[in-house]
N, C-alpha and C positions, 0 to 999 in steps of 0.2 A: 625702452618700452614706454617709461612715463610718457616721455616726449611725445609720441607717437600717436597717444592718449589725446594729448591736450591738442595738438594738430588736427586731429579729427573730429574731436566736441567743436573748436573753432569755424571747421569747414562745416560744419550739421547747422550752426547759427547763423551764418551767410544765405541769401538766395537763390535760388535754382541754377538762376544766370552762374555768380559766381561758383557753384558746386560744381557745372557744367563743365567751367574752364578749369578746375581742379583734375575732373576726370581726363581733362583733354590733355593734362601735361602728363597726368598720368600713362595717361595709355600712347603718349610719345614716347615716354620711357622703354614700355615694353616693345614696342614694334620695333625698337631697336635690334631687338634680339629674337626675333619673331621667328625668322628663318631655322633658325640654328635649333630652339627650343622646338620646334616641333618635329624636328628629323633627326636628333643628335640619339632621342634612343626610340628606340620602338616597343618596350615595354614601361606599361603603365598600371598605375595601382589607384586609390581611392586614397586622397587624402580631406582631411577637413584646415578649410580656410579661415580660420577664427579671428575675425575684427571689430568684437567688443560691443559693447553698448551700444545700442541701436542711434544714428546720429539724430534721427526725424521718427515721424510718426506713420510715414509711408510704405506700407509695406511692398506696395508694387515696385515704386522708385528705388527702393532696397534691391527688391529681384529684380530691373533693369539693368542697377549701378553691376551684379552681378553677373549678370550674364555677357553684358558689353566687355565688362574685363576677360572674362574667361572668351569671349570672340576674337579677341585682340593677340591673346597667347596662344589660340589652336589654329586663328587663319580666317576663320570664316560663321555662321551661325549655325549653320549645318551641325558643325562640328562641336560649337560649342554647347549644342541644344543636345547634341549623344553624351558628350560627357559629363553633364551637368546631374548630376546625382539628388543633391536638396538647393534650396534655396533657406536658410535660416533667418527670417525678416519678422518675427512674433516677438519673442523674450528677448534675441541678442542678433547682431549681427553677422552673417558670414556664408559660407558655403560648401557644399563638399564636390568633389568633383574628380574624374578620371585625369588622372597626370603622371607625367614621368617625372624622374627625379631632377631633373635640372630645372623645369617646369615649377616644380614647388618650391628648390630653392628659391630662383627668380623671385617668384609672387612673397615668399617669407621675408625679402629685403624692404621689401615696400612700406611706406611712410605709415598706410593704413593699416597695414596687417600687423598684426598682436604675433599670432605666429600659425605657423600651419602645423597639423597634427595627421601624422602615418593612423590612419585607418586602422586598428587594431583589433582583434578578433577578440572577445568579449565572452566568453560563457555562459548561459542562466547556470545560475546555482543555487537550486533550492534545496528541502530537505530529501530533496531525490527519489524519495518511491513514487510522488505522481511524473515525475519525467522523465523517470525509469517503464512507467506503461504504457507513455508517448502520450499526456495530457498536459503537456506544457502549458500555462497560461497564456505564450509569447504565439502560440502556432492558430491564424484561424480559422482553420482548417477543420481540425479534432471537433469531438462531441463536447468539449468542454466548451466552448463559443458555440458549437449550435446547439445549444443546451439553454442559452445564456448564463453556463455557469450555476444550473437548476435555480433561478429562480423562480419564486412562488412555491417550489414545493416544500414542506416540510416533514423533518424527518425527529422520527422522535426515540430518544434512546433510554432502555431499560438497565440504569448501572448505579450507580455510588454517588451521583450528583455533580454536581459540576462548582468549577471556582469562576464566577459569574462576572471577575474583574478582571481576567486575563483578556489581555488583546485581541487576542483571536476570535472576542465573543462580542466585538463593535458592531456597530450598525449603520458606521459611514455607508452611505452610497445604496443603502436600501428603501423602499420605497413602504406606505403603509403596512401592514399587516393583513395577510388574505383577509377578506371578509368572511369567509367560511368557519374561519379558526373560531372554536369554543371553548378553548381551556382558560388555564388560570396559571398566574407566578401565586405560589402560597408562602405567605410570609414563618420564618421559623429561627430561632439559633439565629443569629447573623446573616440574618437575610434577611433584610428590609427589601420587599417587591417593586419601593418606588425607585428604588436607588440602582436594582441586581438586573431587573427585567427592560430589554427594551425591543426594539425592532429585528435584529436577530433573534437575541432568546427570549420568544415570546412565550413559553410555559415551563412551568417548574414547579413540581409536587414530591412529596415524600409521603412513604408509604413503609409504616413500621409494627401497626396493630398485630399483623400472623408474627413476627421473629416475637415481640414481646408477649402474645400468649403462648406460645411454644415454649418461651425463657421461661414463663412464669411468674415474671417481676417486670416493673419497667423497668426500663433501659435508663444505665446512668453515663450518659453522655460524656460525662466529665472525666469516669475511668478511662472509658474507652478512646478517649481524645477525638469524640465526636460533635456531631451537632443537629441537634432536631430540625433539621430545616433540608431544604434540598441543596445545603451548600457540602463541598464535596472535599472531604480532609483526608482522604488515600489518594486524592490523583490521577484515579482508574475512569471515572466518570469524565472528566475534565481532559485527558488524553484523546479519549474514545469520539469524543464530541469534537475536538480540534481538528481530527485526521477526519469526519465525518464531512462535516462543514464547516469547517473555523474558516476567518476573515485572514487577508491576505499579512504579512506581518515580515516585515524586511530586516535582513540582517540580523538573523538568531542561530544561535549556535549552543552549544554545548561546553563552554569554557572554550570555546576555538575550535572544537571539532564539529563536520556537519554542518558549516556555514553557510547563509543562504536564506529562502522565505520559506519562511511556513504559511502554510492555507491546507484546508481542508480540501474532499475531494470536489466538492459542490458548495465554492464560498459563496453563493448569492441565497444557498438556502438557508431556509428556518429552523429552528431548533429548538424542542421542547424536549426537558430532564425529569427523568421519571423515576426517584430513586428509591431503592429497595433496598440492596446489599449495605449491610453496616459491619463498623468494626467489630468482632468479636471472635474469641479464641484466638487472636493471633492472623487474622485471617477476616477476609469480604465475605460476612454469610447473608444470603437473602432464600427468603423461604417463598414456598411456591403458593403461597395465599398471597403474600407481597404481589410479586410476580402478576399472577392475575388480575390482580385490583389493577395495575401500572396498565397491564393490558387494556383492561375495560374501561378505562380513562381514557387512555391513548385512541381508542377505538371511537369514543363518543368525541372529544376533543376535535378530530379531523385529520390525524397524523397521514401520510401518503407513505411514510415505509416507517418500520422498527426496526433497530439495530441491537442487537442483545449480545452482548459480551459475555457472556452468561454460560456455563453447561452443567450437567447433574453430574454427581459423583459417582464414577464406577465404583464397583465391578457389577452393578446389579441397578442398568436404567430401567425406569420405569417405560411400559408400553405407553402409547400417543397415549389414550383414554385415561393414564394416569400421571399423566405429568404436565406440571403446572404451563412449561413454556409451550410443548404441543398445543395442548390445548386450548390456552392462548391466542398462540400464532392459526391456530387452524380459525378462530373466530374474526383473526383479523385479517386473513386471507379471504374467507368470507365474505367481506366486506369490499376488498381491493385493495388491502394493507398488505405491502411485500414484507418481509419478516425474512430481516438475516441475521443468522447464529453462527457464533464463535464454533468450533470442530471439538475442540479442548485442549489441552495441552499436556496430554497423558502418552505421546508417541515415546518413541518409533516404535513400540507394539502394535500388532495387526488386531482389529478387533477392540481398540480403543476410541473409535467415534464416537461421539455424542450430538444429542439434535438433532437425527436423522428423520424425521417424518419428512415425507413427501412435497409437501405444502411447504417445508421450510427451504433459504438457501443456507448452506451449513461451506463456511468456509474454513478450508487450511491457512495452514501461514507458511509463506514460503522467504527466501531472502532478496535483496536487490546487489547492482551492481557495485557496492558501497562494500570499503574496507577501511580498514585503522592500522596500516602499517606503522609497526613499531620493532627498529632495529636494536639487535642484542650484538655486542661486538664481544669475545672472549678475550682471555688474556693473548693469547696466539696468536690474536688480529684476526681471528677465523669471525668475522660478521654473516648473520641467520638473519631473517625478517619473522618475527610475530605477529600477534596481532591482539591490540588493550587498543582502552582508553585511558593513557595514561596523560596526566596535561601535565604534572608537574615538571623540573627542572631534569638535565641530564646528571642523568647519577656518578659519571668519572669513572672510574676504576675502583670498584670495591670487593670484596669479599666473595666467594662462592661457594657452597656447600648442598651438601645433599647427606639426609636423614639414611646414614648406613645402620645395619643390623648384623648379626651376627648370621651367618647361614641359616644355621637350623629355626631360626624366626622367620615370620611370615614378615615381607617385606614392609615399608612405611609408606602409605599412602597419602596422598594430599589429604586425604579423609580424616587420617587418624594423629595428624598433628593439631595439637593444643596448647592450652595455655602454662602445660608442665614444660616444654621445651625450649626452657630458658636459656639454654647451651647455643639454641641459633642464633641468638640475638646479634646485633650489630652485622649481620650477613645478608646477602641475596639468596634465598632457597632454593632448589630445584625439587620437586615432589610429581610425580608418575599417578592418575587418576585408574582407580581399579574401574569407575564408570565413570557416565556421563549425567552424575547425582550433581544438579548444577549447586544446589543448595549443601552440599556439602563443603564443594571446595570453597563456595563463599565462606562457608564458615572456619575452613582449613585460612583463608586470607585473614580474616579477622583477628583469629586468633596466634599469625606469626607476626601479622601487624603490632599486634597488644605486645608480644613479650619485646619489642623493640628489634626485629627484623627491619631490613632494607628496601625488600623487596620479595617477589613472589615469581618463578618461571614453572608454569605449568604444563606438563605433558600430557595431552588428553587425545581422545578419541576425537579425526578431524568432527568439529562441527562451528558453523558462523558464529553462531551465539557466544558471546560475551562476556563471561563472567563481571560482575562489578564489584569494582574494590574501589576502598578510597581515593577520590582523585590525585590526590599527590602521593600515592603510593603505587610502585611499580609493583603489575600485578598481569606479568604477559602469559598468552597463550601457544603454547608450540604443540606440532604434532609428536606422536610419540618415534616418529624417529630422527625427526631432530633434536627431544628431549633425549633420546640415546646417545646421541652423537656429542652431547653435552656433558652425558654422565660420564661417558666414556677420556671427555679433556679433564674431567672434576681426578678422575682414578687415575689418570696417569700424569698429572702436574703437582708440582709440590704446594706450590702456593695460588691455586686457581682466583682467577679474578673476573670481573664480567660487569660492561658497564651498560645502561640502558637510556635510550633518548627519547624523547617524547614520540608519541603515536602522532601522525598527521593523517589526511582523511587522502584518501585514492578514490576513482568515482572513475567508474567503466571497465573492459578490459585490462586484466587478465582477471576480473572478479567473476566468477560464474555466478548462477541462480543455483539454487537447491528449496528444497522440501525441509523445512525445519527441522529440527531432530526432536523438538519438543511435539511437533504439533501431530496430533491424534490422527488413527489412520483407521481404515474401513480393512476387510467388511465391514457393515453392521451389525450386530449379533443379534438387534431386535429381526429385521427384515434385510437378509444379504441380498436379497433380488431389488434391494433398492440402494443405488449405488451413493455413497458419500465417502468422503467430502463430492459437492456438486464443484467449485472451484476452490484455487486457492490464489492467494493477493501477499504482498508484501507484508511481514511482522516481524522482523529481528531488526533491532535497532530504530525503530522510528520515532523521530526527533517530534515530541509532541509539547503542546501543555500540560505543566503538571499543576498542581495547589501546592503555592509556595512556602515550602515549611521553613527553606531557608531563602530571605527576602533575593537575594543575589541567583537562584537558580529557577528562571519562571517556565525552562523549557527542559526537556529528559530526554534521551534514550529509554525505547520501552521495546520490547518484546514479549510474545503472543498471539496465541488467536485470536485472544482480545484485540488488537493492532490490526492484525490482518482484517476481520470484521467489519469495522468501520471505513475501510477504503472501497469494499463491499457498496456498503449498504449509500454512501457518496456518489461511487456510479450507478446504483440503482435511483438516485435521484436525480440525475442528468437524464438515464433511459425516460425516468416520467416525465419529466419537462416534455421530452423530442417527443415522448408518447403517450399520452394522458390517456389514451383507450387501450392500454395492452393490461393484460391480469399478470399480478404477479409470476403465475405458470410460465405465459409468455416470457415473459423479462428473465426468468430464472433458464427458458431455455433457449434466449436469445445469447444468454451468458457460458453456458455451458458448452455451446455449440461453433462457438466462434474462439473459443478459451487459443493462448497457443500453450500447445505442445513442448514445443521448445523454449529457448527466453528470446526477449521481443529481438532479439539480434542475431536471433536464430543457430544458438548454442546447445546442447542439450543437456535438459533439468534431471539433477539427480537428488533422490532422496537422502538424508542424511541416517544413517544407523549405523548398525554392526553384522554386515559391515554396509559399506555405503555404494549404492546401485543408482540404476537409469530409476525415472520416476513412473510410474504404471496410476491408472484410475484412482489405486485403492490409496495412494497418496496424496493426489491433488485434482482428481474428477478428470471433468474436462482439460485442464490445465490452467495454466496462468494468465487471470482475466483479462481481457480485451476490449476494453470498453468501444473502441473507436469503429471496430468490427460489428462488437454487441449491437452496434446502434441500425444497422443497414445489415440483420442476419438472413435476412433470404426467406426462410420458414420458422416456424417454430411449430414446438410440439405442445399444443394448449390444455390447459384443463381448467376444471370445475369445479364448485361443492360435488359434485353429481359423483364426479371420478372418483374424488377423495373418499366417500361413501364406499364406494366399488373397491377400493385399498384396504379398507376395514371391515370387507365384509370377507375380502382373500385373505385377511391375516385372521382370520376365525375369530370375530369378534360377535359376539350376538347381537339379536335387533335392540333389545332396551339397551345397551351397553352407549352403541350406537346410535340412538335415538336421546342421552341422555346429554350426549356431545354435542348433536345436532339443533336440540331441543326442537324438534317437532319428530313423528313418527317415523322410523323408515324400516325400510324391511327390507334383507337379502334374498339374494337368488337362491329358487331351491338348490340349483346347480352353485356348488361354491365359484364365483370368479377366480380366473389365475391372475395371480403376482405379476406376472410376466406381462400382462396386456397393459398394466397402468403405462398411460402414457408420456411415458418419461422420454427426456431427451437423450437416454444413455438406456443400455442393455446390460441386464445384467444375470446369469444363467448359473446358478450356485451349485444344483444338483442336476446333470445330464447325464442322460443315460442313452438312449441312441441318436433319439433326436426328439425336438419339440419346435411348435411352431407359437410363432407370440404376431401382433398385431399393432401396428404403431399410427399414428394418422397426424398430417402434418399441414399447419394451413400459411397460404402467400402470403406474407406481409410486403412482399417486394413488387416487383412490376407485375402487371394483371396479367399478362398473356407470355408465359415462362416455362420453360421445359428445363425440367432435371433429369441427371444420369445418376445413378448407382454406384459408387466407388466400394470396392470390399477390401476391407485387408484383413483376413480371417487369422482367429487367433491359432497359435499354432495348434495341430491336430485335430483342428477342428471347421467344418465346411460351414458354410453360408451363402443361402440361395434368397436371393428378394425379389418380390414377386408386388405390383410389376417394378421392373428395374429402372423403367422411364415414367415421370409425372409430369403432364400437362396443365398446364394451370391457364383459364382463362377468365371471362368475363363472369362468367356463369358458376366456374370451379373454381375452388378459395379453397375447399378442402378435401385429401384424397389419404385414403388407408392404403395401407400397405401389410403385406405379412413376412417374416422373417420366419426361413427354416435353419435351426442350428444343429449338425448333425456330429457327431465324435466318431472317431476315425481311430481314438487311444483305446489299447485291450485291458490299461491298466485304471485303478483311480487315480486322477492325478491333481495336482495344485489348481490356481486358477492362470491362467493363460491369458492375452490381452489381443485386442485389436480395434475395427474399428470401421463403421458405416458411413459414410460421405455419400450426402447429395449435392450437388453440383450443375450452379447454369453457364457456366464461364466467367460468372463474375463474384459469383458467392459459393463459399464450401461451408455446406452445415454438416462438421462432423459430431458425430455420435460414439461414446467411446462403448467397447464391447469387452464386456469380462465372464469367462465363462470356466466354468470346473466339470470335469468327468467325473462322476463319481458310479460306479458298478458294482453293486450289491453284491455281495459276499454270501457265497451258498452256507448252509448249516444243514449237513445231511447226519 
């Protein structure tokens, strides 16, 4: 190979003439065998012809010397000119090119050539939720290239602050800062603005005055392991921000799992931090004075969307006119500030939504095609697949037990093992989850970790989510009847044993999608005729930036709506880029309407519970977002301040109430408006009784002169007539109402029932999801 080397530097230093006569012995060489190599097989592959260090500075005479060789081996230029694949004449020398195998032998003997390289299929592998929605960076195709990737817009997020030194928060390859922008990096705590702030994260404020009159006392930073500045020491901030719009960042991982780039979902956009939530009680609290001031920054500043990680605490939300982020978001919708909120993360109860106004997008979290297979082999050789993040070493053959009781005792839960069951130590446990209290059995790991346990097999209720345990402690997750099937070797072996090997990462089938088991689920109990979650997005496991507590781990595993949220509110920044004139209404029902249904491979989504079913609205809206759709949705269904008024005036809110939101006067109909007409991109019918008619109006964003058809898929028991069934759209008509009649056909009250309205020109489907309930008054004679 040296040789071969220096043979070739020699020939680069010579004259054209002398080069000339190099190639000409050369390629005597080859026509030697010229016949025989192009007939001897007839299948061919892409190989790469790798010849080193460029000899000259000619890039054309490089792609000559190339292609003359490769004429010489197929017969002809014809021939050469179809199979020639690149020409490599910039950085290094070489080519790639269609051959057969004896072909490439051939050319790999040669004087010049270093060696030839089989064409190998290659993977992107990133941290997988955006190429799990089909936003590859690699495709240019997608809205994320015709987006440019959102640049110019920015997006600004309501959280915990941000760690302003991680990678993801560069400003390679950006260009000035909008000139619109009027905010500020506010210096605090460890945050010098000349040092933190730059062409990315162009603003960054902290906002603490409501928690500390509320407290009572300032805030001692120092208890709390905080920091007066908008720098971010929980992580929440600094994650939320990375999956939003963080910079592209190669080769991060998780101790080995999850390998691949992290980027946000809109890495050319901008980023202002706006933080409210601080440490306290154990817990992220931010009060809704906070809250607002971030808004009415963000709002004067120039933000183009808010992303709020953020939800109020059940069992008792506040109506819109009383709660901080409504009110907020309704001022910064106002303005043409899209506002997306976290769902919350109080599921699988129904009636657990949070963030439901109108004006807001309220996202689920749902999962992606990503697993952590981690094999459990028993002593019997009987091998199971779990599923941890486990990165430590293989644990051999050790120990196995499981927490027995005497009959007449209620059984031992993963729950209710502590720091007294010093009897397990030196063992792998096995413990059965009475639920899916994730915060429980962490603390059941902690504490068989501490007495000097081996390790941890948990039997729970299927769901993706993760529990986390220390990393070099085995801490796997099985369903409960593979934990049976374990209990059942532990009872009938004298000396049961059980070894465990590290978790590796799986990416694709046989991985389904589901509806998170954490994340909150509709109706809504303020307003059920207004359907939430509007979508849902990937949130269990997502590999983000955290704030490095410990120097060695700059990137996590996170799950929540929080997670989900920000992947949101990323493609709501690519939609403005492609659309800088659409209202947030638009965009929200560009997203809803195009959601899939299924998962992007056309699998079907089920919700995770108790037990675990298909996914319906009340889990994840429209479905699972779609940005690439989102972008080219055919209609949408628009709105207003005007509308939003006409919301608050259906939900029985009076005129000063109203008018104080608005801050200028407004006044309702005498006639109360119905629920039913806000013009939402989903149907939603909570109390029917025989029938009722509602009212939708939907305008072309698509081609001017467009005809749609009606598709119905009525929910069961229940009829649906639309009137007219066909819309015209032309020069003149941008926008056409329509009325929906929803009639019951059930004698009894019954649940809520699902289906679903599609318009359709043959090339766009804007579906509308439909949920409706029977409910039939009960006599009292």
């Amino acid at each position: 190979m040296h040789t071969r080397t220096m043979n070739s530097v020699r020939c680069s230093k010579s004259s054209n003439k002398t080069l000339s006569l190099v190639f000409l012995c050369l390629l005597s060489f080859l026509n030697e065998q010229h016949t025989v190599l192009t007939l001897a097989e007839a299948n061919s592959n892409v190989y790469i012809v790798y010849m080193g260090t460029r000899q000259h500075d000619d890039p054309e005479l490089l792609a000559e010397t190339h292609h003359t060789m490769l004429t010489r081996v197929l017969g002809s230029i014809e021939a050469s000119a179809e199979a020639m694949v690149y020409s490599y004449k910039h950085g290094f020398s070489g080519f790639a090119a269609k051959l057969t195998k004896a072909q490439a032998q051939a050319i790999s003997e040669l004087p010049t050539v270093l060696q030839v390289i089989p064409n190998r299929f290659h993977k992107s592998q990133t941290t997988r939720s955006w190429d799990y929605l089909q936003l590859s960076s690699y495709s240019t195709t997608n809205v994320l290239h015709k987006s440019k990737m959102g640049n110019g817009v920015i997006i600004g997020l309501i959280d915990t602050g941000i760690w302003p030194e991680s990678q993801v928060f560069r400003d390679e390859g950006l260009g000035p800062i909008p000139s619109r922008w009027r905010g500020i990096c506010e210096s605090g705590e460890l945050f010098n603005t000349r040092k933190t702030c730059n062409r990315k994260l162009i603003g960054a404020r902290y906002f603490i005055k409501g928690l500390q009159a509320e407290y009572g006392q300032p805030y001692n930073s120092t208890e709390y392991q905080e920091c007066l500045s908008p720098r971010d020491r929980s992580g929440h901030g600094t994650s939320t921000s990375s999956i939003a719009c963080g910079s592209f960042v190669a080769n991060v991982s998780y101790n080995g799992l999850g390998v691949g780039t992290v980027r946000g979902g809109a890495p050319l956009a901008r980023l202002a931090m706006y933080k409210v939530c601080w440490n306290l009680y154990g817990g992220g609290v931010c009060t809704g004075a906070d809250i607002l001031k971030a808004f009415d920054e963000a709002i004067h500043d120039g933000v183009d969307v808010l992303s709020l990680s953020i939800a109020p605490d059940l069992p008792f939300p506040d109506v819109e006119i009383h709660n901080g982020i409504s009110i907020g978001a309704f001022h910064a919708v106002a303005k043409g500030i899209t506002v997306v909120c976290a769902a919350g993360n109080a599921g699988p109860s129904a009636q657990t939504i949070q963030n439901t106004s109108p004006w807001i997008i309220t996202v689920a979290a749902s999962t992606i095609d990503r697993s952590f297979p981690t094999p459990i082999t028993l002593g019997n050789n009987w091998t199971t697949m779990g599923q941890a993040m486990f990165t430590g070493k293989d644990t051999g053959f050790i120990n196995l037990v499981y927490p027995e009781v005497p009959e007449l005792l209620s059984p031992r839960y993963c729950e209710s093992l502590t720091p007294n069951d010093t009897w397990l130590a030196g063992n792998v446990v096995l413990c059965f989850t009475s639920n899916s209290n994730h915060n429980a059995v962490e603390d059941a790991a902690w504490s068989v970790k501490d007495i000097g346990c081996l390790g941890l097999i948990i039997a729970i209720n299927p769901s993706r989510y993760l529990h986390s345990c220390d990393d070099n402690f085995p801490c796997v997750q099985v369903s409960y009847e593979i934990g049976t099937q374990i209990l059942y070797y532990i009872r009938s072996t004298r000396n049961p044993l059980v070894r465990i090997r590290p978790s590796k990462t799986h990416l694709g089938r046989p991985v389904s999608t589901n509806v998170a088991y954490f994340s909150s689920r509709g109706p809504s109990s303020i307003s059920p005729a207004i359907l939430k979650p509007d979508v849902a997005a990937p949130g269990v496991h997502i590999l983000a930036a955290v704030s490095p507590h410990n120097p060695e781990i700059a990137y996590n595993f996170q799950s929540g709506t929080s997670m989900a949220t920000p992947h949101v509110s990323g493609i709501v920044a690519l939609l403005k880029s492609l659309h800088p004139d659409w209202s947030p209404a638009a965009i929200k029902s560009a997203l809803v309407t195009t959601a899939w249904t299924t998962d992007p491979s056309g699998e079907p989504v089920f919700a995770e519970g108790e037990p675990m079913k298909l996914a319906d609205p009340f889990d994840y809206g429209g479905g699972i977002v779609n940005s690439n759709r989102a972008a080219d949705p055919g209609l949408v269904y628009d709105m207003g301040t005007a509308d939003y008024i006409q919301y608050l005036c259906a939900m029985g809110n009076n005129n000063s109430a109203i008018s104080q939101l608005t801050e200028h006067p407004t006044f309702c109909p005498i006639k109360q408006p119905s629920i039913l007409d806000v013009n939402l991109p989903s149907i939603t019918i909570p109390t029917l009784g025989n029938s009722t008619t509602l009212t939708r109006t939907v305008t072309n964003v698509g081609a001017v002169n467009s005809r749609y058809v009606a598709i119905i898929e009525p929910p069961r028991g229940i009829t649906i007539a639309v009137k007219p069934h066909i819309l015209i759209f032309n020069s003149m008509i941008k926008t056409i109402s329509f009325t929906v009649r929803a009639s019951s056909t059930q004698k009894v009250s019954t649940g809520y029932t699902f289906g679903s309205l599609t318009w359709t020109d043959g090339v766009h489907t804007v579906r509308s999801p439909i949920s409706v309930r029977t409910e039939i008054v009960e006599s009292y004679d």
